[in-house]
N, C-alpha and C positions, 0 to 999 in steps of 0.2 A: 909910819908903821901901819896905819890904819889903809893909806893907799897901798902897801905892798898885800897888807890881807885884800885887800878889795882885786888887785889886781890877780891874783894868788886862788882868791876863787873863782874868779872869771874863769881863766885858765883851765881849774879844775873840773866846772861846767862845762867848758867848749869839751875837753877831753872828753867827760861823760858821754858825751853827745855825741861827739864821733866814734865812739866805743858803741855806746846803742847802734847807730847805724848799720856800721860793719859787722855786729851781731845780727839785726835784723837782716841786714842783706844774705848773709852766712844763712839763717834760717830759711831765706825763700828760697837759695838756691837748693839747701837739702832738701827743703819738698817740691821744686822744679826735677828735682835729679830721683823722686820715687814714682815718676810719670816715664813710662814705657812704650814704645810701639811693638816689642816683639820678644819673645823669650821668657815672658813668664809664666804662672801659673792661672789654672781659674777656680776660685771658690765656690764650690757649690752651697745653696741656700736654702734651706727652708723657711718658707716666711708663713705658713699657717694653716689649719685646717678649716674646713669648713662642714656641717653636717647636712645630708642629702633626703628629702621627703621617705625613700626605703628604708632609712637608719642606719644606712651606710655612711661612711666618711670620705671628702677628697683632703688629701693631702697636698701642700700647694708649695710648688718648687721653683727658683730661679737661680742666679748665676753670677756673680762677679767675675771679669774677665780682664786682670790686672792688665792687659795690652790695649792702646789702642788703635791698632791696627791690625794684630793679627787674630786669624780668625783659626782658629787650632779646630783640624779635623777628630774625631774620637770615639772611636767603632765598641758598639756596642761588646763588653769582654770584662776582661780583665781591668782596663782603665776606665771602663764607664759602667758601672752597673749597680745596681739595688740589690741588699739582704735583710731581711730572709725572705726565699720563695723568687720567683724568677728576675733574672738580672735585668730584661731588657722590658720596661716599665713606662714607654713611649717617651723618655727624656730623647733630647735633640742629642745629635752626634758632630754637629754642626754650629760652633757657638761665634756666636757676632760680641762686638769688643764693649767692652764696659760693663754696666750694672745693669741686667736685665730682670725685670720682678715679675711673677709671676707666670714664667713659662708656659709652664704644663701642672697638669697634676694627677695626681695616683690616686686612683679607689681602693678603701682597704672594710673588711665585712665591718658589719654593725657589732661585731663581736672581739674587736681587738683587742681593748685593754690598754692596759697601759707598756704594752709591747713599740718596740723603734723600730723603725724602717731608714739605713741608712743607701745614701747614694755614697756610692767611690769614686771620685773623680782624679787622675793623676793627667796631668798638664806637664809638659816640658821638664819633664822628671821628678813634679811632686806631687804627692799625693793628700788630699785633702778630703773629708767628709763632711755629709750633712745629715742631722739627726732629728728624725720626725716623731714628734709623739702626739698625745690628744691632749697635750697636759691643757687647762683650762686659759692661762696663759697668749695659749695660741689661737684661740680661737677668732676666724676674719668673717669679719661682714662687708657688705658694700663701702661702709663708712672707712672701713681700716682703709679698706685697698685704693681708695680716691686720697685719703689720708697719706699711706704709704708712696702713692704714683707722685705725688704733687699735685695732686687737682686741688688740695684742702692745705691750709696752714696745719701744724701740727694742733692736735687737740680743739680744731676748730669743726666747725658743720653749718645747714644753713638745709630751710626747708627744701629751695631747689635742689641741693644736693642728696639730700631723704626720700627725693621724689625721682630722682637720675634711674631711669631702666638702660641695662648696656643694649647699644646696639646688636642687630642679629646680624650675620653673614652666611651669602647661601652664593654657594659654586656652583656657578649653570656648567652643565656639561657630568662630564664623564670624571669618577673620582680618582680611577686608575685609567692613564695615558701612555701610549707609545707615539714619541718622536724621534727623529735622525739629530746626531750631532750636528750642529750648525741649521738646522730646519727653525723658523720660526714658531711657534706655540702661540697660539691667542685664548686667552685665561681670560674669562667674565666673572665678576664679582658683583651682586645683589648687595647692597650694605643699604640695611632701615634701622632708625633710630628715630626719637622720642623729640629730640633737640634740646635736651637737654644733657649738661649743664651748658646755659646759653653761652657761647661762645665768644672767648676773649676778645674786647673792641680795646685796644688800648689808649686810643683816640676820644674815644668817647667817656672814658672812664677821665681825660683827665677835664678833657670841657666841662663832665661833671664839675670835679673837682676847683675850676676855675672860678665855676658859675658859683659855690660852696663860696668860696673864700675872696675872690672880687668882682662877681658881677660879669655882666656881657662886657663890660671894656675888659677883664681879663680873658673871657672867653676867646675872642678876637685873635690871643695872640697864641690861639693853641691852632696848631697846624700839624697833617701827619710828620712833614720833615722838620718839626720842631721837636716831635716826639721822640720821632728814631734817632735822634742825634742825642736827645738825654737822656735815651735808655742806652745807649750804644756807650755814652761815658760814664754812665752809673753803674759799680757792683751792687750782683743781688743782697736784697735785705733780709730775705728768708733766712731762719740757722737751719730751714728743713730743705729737700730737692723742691724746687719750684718747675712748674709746668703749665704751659697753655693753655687751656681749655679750648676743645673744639674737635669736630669728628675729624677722622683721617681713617685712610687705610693702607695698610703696609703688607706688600711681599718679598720673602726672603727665603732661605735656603734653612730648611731645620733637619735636614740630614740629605748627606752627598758629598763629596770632594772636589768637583769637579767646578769651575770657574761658570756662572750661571749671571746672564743679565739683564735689565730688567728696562721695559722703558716705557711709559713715561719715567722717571725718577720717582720714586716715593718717598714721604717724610720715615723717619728712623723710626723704629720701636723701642729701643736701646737710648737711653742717657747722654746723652751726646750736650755737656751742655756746654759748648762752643760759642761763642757769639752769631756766627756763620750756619751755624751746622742745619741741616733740612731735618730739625728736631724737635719736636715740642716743649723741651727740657733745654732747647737753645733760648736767649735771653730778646732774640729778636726773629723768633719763628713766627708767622702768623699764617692761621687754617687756610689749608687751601678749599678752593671753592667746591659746593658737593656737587656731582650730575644732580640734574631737575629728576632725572629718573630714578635714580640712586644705585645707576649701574657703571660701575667702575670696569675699563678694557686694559688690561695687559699684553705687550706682547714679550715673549719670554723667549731667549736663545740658550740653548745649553752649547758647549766648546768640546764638551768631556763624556763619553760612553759610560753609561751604570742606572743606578737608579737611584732615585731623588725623591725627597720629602718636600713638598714646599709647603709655607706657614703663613696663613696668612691674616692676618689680627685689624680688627675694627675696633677703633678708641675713640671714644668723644672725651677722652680728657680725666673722666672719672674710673667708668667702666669699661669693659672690653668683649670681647667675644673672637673666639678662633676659626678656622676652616683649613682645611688639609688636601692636598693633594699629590696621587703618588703618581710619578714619570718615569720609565721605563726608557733611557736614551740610547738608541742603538747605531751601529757606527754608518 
C-alpha cells in the first residue's frame, strides 16, 4: 500500500511537472507571438517636463513603435498632431522601430497652468494619445533621464553621474541643403563631451571583480573572449532597460518618406536590445571609437525626391543632445 502511494505520487509529480512545462512553454510562445515586424500601432509618450531659466516649460516626448521593423511614415495632419493651438509641434513624421525616449520636445509659456497638451498619433488604423501636463509628478532632471535611458540602475545615482554634462553637437555647413536623388551628401558633425560617464570597460570591470574575490591567479583567467562568451550566455539582471555607457553619434531620418542611407553605419538611438544589435541597449555593444578631433564625416544618399529632416543625437550613455538638418532632394 505504502509502495502504490509512493509510486502514485511519483506519478503525480512527474505529471505536475510536465504540466508546468507545457504551461510554461505555452506562455513564452504567447509573448514570442506579441513581437511584431510590421502592422502595428505606435504609442505616443509623454515622459516629462522640465522648467527653462525664462519660466518657460519644455515638454518632453517619445514613442513606442510596437514594430520591429517597420518604420510607419506620418504626415503632419490629421494622424499626427498636437491640441490646443497649432498641430505641427516639430514631433518626427518619421518613426524608427521600438521604444524611443525622449525625442523632441515642446515649449509651452510660463503661464500654462495646469492646462494638457495632447499629441494624436494614429498608426495602422489606431489611434492613440499622449497627455502632457505640469503635474509635479513629471517633473525630469538629468538624474531621471540617465535613469530612464539605462545609464543608471533604477533608483540608483553616483557623483560621476551628478557631474555628467551632455555632449554638444554642432553641424558644420549649411542647415538647409539642396541635393539630387542618388547625389552623395557629406554631413560633418562636431560632437564634444566632458567624458563623462566614463565609459563602459567590461573587461575591466570583471579583472576588477576577480582581483576582489581571488587575487591575480583569478585575474589571469579573465580574458576579453572569456568575457564575451559569458555575457553572450547570460540574461540581463536589470528589471529596468540596461544600456552602455559611452559616447556615440547617430544619424537618421526624422521626417521624409523617402529610403535614405547612411555610411559609415552608426550605433542605433532606439532600444534595440538584441544580442547583435549596433545598439547600446544591446547586451554586447561596445563604444565605438571617438575621432581624436571629435569630428564625425557622414556620407548620406537619398533614393527619393522631397524633403527631409535628418536628426542627428549625441549620447554618451547618460545625456544627450540634438542637431537637425533640412535637405531639399531634387530629381
Amino acid at each position: 500500500m505504502i509502495m502504490i502511494n509512493s509510486l502514485t505520487n511519483g506519478a503525480v509529480s512527474t505529471m505536475r511537472l510536465v504540466a508546468l512545462s507545457a504551461l510554461l512553454a505555452l506562455v513564452s510562445q504567447g509573448l514570442m507571438a506579441q513581437s511584431y515586424t510590421k502592422g502595428q500601432h505606435i504609442e505616443p509618450a509623454y515622459e516629462g517636463w522640465r522648467p527653462l531659466p525664462d519660466g518657460s516649460f519644455n515638454f518632453m516626448f517619445g514613442y513606442m513603435n510596437e514594430n520591429w521593423e517597420e518604420q510607419p511614415n506620418v504626415d503632419i495632419g490629421e494622424n499626427n498632431s498636437f491640441a490646443p493651438g497649432e498641430p505641427d509641434r516639430g514631433q518626427p513624421t518619421h518613426f524608427l522601430p521600438r521604444r524611443n525616449r525622449f525625442t523632441f520636445e515642446v515649449n509651452v509659456p510660463a503661464d500654462w497652468g495646469d492646462r494638457e497638451l495632447v499629441w494624436t498619433l494614429t498608426v495602422n488604423g489606431v489611434e492613440r494619445k499622449a497627455y502632457a501636463t505640469l503635474k509635479s509628478d513629471y517633473l525630469v532632471d538629468n538624474m531621471v533621464i540617465a535613469s530612464e535611458t539605462g545609464s543608471l540602475g533604477a533608483g540608483t545615482s553616483s557623483p560621476e553621474s551628478r557631474s555628467n554634462i551632455a555632449p554638444i553637437v554642432t553641424v558644420r555647413g549649411d542647415a538647409i541643403r539642396t541635393v539630387r536623388a542618388g547625389q552623395a551628401m557629406i554631413l560633418n558633425t562636431l560632437v564634444e563631451d566632458d567624458g563623462l560617464p566614463t565609459p563602459t570597460d567590461v573587461v575591466a570591470e570583471a579583472k576588477r571583480f576577480a582581483q576582489f574575490i581571488g587575487g591575480p591567479l583569478a585575474v589571469a583567467f579573465v580574458t576579453p573572449e572569456a568575457v564575451a562568451k559569458r555575457r553572450f550566455s547570460s540574461p540581463p539582471i536589470r528589471v529596468t532597460v540596461g544600456k552602455v555607457n559611452g559616447l556615440f553619434l547617430s544619424w537618421n531620418v526624422y521626417r521624409g518618406a523617402g529610403k535614405v542611407s547612411f555610411d559609415p553605419p552608426l550605433p542605433k538611438p532606439w532600444e534595440d536590445t538584441r544580442t547583435s544589435a549596433n545598439s547600446p541597449w544591446g547586451a554586447l555593444w561596445v563604444p565605438p571609437p571617438v575621432p581624436a578631433d571629435g569630428m564625425y564625416e557622414q556620407t548620406i544618399t537619398f533614393e527619393d525626391p522631397g524633403t527631409y529632416v535628418l536628426w542627428g543625437r549625441a549620447d554618451d550613455g547618460g545625456l544627450y543632445h540634438d542637431g537637425y538638418v533640412t535637405v531639399n532632394v531634387t530629381e
